[in-house]
N, C-alpha and C positions, 0 to 999 in steps of 0.2 A: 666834493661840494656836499655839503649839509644841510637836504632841504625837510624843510617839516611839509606833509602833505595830506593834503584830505583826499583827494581823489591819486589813488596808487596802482586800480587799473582800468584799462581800458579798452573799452570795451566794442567799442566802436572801432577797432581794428580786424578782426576776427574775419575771415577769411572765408565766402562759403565755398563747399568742398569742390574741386576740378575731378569730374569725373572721367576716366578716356573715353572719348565713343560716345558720352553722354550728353545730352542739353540740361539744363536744370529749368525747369517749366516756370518758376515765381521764386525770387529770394527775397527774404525778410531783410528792411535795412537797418543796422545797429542801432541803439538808441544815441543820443551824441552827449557828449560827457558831460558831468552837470557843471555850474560854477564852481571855480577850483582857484584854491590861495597858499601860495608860498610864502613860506619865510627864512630867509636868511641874514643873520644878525641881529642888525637894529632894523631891516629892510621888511615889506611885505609888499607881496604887487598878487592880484587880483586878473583871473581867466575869465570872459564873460563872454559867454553865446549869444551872440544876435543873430536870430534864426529869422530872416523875412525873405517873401514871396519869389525875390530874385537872387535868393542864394542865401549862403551861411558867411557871416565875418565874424573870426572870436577878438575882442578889444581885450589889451592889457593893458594895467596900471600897474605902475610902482610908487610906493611910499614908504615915507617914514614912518615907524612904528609911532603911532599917536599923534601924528599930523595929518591934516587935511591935504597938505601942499602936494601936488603932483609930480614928480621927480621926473617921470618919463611915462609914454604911454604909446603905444601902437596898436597896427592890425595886420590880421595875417588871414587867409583865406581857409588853414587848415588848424583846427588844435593843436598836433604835432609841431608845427610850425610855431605859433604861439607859444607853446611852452618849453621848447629852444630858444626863443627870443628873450622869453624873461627870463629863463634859469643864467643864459649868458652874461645878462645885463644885472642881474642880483648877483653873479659871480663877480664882476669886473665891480660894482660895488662894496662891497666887503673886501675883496682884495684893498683896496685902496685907501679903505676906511683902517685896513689892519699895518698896511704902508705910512700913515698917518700915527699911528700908534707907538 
């Protein structure tokens, strides 16, 4: 798959270190990824953090490159999650647009 991408890492997965024998007294929490937009093909669908008091939900949109129309749209509880969902659903897009062809 060939996506073009603005955010390519992430950073917000990093790990703090397991010591043996050790406690870690305070870990710093990652920042959470910024808004982040694919495209594949004629396709572009949009990552978007909604960070409020009772948790985090990232919404995804798909659309056609220069349409307002909304093709598909979800949510997912994690970004990782979220951008499995759209890189699959802009995959099975393209594929079908190129089936069409």
């Amino acid at each position: 798959m060939n996506l073009n991408q603005q955010q390519l890492s992430f950073p917000h997965l990093s790990q703090p270190p397991v010591l043996k024998d050790r406690h870690v007294a305070a870990t710093k929490r990652a920042p959470e990824p910024p808004n982040t937009r694919l495209a594949v093909g004629d396709y572009i669908a949009d990552i978007l953090l909604d960070a409020r008091p009772d948790g985090t939900i990232y919404h995804w949109i798909v659309q056609r490159v220069g349409s307002a129309a909304i093709i598909q749209w979800g949510q997912e509880y994690t970004f990782e999650d979220a951008y499995s969902a759209v890189s699959a659903y802009l995959e099975k897009l393209n594929n079908s647009e190129k089936e069409k062809a």
